[in-house]
mmCIF file of the N, C-alpha and C atoms, coordinates in Angstrom:
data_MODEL
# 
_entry.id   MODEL 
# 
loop_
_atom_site.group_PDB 
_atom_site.id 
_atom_site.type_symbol 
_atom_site.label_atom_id 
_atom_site.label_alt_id 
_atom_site.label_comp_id 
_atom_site.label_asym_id 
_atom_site.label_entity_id 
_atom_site.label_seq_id 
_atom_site.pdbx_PDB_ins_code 
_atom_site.Cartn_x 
_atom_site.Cartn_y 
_atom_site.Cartn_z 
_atom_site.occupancy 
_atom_site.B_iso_or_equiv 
_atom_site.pdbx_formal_charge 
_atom_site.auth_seq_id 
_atom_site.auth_comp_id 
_atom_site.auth_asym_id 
_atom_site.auth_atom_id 
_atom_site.pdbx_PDB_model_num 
ATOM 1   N N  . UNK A 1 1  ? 29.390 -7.345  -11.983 1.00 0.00 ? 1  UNK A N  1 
ATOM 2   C CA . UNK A 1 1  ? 29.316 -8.374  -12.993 1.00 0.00 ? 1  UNK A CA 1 
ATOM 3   C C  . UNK A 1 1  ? 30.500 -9.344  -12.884 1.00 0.00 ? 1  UNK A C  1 
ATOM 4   N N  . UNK A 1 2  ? 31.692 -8.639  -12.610 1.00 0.00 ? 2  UNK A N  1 
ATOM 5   C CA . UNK A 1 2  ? 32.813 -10.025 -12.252 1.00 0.00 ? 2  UNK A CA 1 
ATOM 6   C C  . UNK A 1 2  ? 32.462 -10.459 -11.275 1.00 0.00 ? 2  UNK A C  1 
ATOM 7   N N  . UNK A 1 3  ? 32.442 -10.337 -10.441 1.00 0.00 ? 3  UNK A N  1 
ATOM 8   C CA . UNK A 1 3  ? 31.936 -11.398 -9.325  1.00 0.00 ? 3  UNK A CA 1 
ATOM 9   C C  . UNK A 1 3  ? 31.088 -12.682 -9.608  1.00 0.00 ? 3  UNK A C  1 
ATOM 10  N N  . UNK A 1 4  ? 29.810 -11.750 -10.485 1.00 0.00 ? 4  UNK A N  1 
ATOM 11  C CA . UNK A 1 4  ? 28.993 -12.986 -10.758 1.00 0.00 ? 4  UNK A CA 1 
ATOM 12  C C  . UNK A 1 4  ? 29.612 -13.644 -11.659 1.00 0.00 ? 4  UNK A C  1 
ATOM 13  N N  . UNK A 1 5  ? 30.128 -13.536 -12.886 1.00 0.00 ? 5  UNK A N  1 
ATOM 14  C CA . UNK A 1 5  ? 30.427 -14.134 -13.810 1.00 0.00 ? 5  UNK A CA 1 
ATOM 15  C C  . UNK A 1 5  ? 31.841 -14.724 -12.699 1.00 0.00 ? 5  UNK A C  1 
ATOM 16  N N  . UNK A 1 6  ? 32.541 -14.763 -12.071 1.00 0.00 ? 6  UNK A N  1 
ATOM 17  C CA . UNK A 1 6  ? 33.374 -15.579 -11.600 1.00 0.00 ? 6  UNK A CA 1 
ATOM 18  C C  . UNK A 1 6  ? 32.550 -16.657 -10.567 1.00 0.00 ? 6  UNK A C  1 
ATOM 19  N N  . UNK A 1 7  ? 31.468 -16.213 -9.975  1.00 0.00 ? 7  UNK A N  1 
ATOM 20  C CA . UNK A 1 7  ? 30.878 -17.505 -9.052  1.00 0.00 ? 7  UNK A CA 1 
ATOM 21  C C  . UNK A 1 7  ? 30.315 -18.384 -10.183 1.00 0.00 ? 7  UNK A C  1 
ATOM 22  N N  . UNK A 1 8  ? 29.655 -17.819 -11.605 1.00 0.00 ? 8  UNK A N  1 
ATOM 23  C CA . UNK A 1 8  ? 29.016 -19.002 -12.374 1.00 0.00 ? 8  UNK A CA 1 
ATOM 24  C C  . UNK A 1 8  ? 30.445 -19.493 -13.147 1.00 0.00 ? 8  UNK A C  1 
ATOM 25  N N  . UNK A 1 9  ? 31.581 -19.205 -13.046 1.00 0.00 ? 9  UNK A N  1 
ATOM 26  C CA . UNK A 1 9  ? 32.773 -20.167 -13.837 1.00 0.00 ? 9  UNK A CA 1 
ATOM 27  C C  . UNK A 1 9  ? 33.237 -20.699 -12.722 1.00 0.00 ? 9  UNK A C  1 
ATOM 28  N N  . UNK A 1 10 ? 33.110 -20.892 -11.125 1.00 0.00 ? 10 UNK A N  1 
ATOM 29  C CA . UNK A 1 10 ? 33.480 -21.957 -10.034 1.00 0.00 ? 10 UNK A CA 1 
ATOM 30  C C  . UNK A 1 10 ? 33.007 -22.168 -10.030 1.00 0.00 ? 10 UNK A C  1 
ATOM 31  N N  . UNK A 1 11 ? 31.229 -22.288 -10.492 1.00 0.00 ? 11 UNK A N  1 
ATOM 32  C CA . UNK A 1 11 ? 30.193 -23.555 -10.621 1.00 0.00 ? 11 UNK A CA 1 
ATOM 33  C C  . UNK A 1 11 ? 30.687 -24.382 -11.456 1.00 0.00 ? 11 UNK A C  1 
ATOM 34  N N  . UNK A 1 12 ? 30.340 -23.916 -12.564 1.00 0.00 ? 12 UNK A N  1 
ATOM 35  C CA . UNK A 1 12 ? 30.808 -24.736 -13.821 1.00 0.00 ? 12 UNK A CA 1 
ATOM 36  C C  . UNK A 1 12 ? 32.334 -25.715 -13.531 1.00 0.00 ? 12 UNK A C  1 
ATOM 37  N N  . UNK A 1 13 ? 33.480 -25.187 -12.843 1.00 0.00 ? 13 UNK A N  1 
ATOM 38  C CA . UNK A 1 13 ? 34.178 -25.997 -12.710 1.00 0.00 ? 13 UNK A CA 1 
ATOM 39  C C  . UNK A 1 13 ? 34.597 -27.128 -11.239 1.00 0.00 ? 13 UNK A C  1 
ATOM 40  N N  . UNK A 1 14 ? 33.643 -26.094 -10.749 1.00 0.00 ? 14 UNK A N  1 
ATOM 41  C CA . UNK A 1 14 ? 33.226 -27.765 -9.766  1.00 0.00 ? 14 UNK A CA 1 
ATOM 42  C C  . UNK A 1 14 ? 32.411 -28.626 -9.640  1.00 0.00 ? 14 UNK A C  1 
ATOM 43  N N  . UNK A 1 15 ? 31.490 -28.106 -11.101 1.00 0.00 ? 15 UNK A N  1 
ATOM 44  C CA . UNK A 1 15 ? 30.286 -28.962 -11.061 1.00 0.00 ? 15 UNK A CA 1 
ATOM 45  C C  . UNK A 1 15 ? 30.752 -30.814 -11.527 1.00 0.00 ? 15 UNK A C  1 
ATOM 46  N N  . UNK A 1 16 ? 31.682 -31.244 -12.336 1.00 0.00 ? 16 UNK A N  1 
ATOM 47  C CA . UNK A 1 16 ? 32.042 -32.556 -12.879 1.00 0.00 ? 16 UNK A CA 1 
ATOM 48  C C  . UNK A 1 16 ? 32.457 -33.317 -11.612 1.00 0.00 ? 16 UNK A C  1 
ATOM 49  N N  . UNK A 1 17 ? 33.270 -32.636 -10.613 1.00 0.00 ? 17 UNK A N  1 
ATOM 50  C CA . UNK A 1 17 ? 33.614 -32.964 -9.484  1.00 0.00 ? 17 UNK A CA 1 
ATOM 51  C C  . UNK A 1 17 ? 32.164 -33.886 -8.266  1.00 0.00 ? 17 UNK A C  1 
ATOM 52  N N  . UNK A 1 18 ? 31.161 -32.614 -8.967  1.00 0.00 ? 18 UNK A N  1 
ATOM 53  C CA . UNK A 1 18 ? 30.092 -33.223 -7.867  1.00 0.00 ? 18 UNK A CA 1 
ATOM 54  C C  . UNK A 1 18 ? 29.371 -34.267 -8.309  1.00 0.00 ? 18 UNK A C  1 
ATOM 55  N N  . UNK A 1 19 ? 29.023 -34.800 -9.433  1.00 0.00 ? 19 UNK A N  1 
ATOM 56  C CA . UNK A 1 19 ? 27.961 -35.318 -10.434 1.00 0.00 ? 19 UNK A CA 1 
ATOM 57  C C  . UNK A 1 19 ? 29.008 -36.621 -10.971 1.00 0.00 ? 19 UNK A C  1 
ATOM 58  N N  . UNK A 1 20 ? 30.410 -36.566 -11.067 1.00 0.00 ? 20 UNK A N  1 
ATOM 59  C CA . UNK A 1 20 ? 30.904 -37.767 -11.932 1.00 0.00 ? 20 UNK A CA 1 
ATOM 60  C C  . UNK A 1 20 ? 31.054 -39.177 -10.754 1.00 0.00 ? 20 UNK A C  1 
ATOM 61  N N  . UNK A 1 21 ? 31.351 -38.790 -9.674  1.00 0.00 ? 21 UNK A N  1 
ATOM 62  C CA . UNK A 1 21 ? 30.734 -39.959 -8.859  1.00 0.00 ? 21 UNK A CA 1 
ATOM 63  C C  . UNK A 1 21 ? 29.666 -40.525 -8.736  1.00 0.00 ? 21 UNK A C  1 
ATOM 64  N N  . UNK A 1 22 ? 28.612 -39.913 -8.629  1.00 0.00 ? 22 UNK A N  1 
ATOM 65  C CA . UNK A 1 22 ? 27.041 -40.251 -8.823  1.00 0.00 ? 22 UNK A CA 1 
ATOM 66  C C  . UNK A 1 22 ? 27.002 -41.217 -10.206 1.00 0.00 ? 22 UNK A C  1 
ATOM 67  N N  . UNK A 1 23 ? 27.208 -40.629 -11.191 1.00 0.00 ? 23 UNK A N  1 
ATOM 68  C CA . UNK A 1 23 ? 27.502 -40.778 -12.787 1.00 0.00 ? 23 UNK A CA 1 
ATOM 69  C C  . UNK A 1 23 ? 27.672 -41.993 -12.744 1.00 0.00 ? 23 UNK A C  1 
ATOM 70  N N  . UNK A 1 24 ? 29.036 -41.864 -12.215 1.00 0.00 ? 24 UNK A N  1 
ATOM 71  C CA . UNK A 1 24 ? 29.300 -43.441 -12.449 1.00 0.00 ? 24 UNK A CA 1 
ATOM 72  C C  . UNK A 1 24 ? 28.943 -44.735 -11.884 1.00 0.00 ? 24 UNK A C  1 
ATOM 73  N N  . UNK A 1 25 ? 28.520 -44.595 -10.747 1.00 0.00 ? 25 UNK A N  1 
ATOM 74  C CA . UNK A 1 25 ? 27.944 -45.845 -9.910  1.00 0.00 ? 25 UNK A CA 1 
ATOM 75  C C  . UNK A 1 25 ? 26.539 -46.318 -10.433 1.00 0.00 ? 25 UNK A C  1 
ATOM 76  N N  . UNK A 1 26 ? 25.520 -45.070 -11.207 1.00 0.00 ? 26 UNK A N  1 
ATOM 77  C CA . UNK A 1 26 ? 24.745 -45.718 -11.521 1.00 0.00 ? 26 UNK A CA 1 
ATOM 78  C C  . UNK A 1 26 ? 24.370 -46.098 -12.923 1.00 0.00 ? 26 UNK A C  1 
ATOM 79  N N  . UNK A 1 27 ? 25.510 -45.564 -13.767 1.00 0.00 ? 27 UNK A N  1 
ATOM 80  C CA . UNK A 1 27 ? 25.269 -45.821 -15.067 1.00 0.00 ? 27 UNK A CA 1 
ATOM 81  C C  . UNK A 1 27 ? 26.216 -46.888 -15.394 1.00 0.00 ? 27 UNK A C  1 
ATOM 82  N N  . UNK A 1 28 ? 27.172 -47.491 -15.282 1.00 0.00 ? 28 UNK A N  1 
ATOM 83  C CA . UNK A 1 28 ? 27.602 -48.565 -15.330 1.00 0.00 ? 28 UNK A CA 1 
ATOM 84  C C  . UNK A 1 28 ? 28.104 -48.217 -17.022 1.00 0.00 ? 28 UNK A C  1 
ATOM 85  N N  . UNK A 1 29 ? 27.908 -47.856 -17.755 1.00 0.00 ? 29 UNK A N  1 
ATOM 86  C CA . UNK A 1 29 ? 28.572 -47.504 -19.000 1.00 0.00 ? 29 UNK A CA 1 
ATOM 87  C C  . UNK A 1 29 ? 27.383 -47.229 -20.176 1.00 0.00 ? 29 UNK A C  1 
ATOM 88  N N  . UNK A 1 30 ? 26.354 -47.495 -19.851 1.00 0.00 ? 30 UNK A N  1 
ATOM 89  C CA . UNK A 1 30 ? 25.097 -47.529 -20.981 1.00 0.00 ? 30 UNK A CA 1 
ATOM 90  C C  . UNK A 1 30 ? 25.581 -45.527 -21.164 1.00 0.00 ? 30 UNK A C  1 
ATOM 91  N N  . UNK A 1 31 ? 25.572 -45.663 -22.360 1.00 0.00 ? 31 UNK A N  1 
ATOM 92  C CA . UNK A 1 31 ? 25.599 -44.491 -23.418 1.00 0.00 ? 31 UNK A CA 1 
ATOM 93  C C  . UNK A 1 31 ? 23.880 -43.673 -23.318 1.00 0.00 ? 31 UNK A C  1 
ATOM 94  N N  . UNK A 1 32 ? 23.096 -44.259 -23.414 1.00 0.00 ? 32 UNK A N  1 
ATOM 95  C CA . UNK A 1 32 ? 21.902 -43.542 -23.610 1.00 0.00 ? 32 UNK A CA 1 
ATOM 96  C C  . UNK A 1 32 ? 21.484 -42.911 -21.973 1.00 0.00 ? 32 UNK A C  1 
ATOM 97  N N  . UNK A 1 33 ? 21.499 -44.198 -21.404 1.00 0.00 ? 33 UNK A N  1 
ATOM 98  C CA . UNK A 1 33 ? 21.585 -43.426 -19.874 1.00 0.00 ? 33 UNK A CA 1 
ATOM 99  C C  . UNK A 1 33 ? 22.470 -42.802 -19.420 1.00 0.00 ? 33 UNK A C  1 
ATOM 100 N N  . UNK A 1 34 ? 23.577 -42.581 -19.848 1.00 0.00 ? 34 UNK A N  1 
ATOM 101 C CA . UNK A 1 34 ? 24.638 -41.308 -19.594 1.00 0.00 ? 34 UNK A CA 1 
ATOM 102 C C  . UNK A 1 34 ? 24.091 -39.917 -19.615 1.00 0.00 ? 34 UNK A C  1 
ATOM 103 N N  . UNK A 1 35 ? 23.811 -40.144 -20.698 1.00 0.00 ? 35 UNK A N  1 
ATOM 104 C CA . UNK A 1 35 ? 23.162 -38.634 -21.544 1.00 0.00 ? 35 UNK A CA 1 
ATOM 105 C C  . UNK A 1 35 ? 22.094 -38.061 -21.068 1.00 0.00 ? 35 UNK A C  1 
ATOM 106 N N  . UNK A 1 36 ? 21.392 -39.127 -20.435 1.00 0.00 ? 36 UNK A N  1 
ATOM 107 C CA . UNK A 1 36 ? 19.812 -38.549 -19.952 1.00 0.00 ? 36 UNK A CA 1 
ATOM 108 C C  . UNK A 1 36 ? 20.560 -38.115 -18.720 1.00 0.00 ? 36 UNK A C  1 
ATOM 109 N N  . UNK A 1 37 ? 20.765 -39.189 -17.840 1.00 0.00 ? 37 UNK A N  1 
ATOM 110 C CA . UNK A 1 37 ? 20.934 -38.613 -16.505 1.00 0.00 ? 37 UNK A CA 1 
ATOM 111 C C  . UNK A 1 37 ? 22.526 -36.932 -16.656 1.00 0.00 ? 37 UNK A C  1 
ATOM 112 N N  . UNK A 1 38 ? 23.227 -37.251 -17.170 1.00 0.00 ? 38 UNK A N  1 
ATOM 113 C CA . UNK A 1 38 ? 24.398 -35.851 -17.424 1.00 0.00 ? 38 UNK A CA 1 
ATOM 114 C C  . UNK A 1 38 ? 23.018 -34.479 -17.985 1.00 0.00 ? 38 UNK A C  1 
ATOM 115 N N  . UNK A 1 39 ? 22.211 -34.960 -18.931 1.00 0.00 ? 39 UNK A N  1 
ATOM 116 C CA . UNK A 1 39 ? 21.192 -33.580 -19.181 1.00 0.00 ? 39 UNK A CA 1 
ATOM 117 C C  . UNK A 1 39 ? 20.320 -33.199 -17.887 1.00 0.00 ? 39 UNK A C  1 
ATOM 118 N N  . UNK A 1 40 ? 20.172 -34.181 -16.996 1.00 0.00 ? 40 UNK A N  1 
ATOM 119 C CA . UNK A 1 40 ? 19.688 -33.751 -16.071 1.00 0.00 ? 40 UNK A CA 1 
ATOM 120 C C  . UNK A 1 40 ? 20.114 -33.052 -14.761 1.00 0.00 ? 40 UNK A C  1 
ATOM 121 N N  . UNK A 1 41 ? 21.370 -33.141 -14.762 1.00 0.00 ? 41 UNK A N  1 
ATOM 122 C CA . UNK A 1 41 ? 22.054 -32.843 -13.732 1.00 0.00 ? 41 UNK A CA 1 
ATOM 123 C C  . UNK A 1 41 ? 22.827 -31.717 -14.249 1.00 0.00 ? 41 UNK A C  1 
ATOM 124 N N  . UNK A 1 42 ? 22.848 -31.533 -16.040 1.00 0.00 ? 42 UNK A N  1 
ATOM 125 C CA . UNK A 1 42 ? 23.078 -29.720 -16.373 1.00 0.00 ? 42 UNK A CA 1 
ATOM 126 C C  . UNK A 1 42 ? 21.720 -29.324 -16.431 1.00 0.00 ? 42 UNK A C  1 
ATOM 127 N N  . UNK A 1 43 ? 20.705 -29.712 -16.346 1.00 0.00 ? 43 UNK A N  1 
ATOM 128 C CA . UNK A 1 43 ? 19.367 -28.393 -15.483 1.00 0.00 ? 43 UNK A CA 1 
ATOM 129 C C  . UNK A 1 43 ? 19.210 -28.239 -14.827 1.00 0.00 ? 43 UNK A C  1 
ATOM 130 N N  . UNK A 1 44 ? 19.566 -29.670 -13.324 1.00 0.00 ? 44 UNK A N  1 
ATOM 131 C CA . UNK A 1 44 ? 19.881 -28.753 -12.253 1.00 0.00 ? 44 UNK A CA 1 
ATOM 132 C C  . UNK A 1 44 ? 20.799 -28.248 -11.944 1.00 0.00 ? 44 UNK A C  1 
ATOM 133 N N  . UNK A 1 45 ? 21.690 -27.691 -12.292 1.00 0.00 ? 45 UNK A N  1 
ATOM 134 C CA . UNK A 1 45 ? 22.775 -27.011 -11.749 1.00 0.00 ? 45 UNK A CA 1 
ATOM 135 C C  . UNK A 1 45 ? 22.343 -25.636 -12.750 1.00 0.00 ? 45 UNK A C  1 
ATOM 136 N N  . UNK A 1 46 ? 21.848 -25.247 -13.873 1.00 0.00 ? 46 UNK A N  1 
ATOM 137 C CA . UNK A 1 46 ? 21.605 -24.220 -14.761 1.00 0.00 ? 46 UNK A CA 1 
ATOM 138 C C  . UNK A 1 46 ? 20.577 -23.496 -13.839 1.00 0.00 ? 46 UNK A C  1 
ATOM 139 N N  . UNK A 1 47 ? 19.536 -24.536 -13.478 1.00 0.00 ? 47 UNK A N  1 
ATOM 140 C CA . UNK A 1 47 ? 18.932 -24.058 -12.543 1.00 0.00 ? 47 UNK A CA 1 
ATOM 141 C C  . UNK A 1 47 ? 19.184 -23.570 -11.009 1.00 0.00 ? 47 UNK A C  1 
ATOM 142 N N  . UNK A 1 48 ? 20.263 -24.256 -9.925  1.00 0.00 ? 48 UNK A N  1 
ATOM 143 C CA . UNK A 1 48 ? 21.124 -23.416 -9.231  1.00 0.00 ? 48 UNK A CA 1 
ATOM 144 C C  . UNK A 1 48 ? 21.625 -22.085 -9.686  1.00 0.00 ? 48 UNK A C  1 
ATOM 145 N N  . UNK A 1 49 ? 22.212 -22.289 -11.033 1.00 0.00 ? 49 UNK A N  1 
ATOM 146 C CA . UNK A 1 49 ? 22.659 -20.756 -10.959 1.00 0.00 ? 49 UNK A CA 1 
ATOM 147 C C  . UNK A 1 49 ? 21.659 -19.663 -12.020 1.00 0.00 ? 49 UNK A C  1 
ATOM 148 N N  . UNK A 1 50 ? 20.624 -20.060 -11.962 1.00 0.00 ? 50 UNK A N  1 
ATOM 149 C CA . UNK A 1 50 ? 19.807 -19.286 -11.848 1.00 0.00 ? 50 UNK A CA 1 
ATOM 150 C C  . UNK A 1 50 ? 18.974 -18.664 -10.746 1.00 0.00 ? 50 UNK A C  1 
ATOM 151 N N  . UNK A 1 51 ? 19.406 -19.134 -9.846  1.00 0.00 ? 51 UNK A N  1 
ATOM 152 C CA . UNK A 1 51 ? 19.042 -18.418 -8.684  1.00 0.00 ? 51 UNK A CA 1 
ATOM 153 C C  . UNK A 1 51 ? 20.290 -17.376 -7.599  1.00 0.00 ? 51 UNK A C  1 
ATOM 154 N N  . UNK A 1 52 ? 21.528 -17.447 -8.630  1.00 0.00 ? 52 UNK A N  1 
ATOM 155 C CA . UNK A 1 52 ? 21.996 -16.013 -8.110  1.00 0.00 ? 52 UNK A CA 1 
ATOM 156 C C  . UNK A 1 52 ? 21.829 -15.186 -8.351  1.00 0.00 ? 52 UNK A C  1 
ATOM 157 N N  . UNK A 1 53 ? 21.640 -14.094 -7.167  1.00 0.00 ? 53 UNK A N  1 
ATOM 158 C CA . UNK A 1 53 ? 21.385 -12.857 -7.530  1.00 0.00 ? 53 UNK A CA 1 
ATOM 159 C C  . UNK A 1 53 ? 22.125 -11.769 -6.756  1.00 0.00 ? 53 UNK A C  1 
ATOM 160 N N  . UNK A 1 54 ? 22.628 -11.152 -8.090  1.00 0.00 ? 54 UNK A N  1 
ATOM 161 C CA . UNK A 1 54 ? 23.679 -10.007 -8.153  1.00 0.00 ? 54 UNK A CA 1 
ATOM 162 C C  . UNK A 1 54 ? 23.706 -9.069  -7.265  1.00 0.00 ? 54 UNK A C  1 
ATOM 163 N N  . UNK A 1 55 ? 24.628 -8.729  -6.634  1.00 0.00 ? 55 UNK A N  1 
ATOM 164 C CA . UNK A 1 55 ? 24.509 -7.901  -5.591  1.00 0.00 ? 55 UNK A CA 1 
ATOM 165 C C  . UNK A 1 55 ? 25.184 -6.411  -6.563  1.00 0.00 ? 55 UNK A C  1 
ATOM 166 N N  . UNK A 1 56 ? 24.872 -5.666  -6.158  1.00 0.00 ? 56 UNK A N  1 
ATOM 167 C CA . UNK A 1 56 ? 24.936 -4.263  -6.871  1.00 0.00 ? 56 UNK A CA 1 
ATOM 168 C C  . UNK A 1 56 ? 25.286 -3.234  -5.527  1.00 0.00 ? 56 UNK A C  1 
ATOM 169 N N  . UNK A 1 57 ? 26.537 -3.093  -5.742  1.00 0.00 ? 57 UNK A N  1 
ATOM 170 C CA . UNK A 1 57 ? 26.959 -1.928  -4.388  1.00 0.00 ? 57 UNK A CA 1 
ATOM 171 C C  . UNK A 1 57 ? 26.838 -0.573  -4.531  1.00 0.00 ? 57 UNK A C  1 
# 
């Protein structure tokens, strides 16, 4: 369980890293399109880490 729970908290903290460049080039500052496109890019990544699976030794 640490393991996993440490690979889904180095997702989580490299995820702003991957997504705030994107972010910004195409939202230009609109508030409503922030939000849509940022909710979309936390389901896919919720959805990345829903596809780890735990290794059990």
């Amino acid at each position: 369980m640490f393991k996993l729970a440490r690979a889904e908290r180095d997702a989580w903290l490299n995820w702003p890293a991957r997504v705030s460049a994107q972010l910004a080039a195409k939202l230009a500052g609109d508030a409503h399109a922030t939000h849509v496109a940022l909710e979309a890019a936390v389901r896919e990544h919720l959805q990345e880490l829903g596809e780890l699976r735990p290794r059990v030794d």
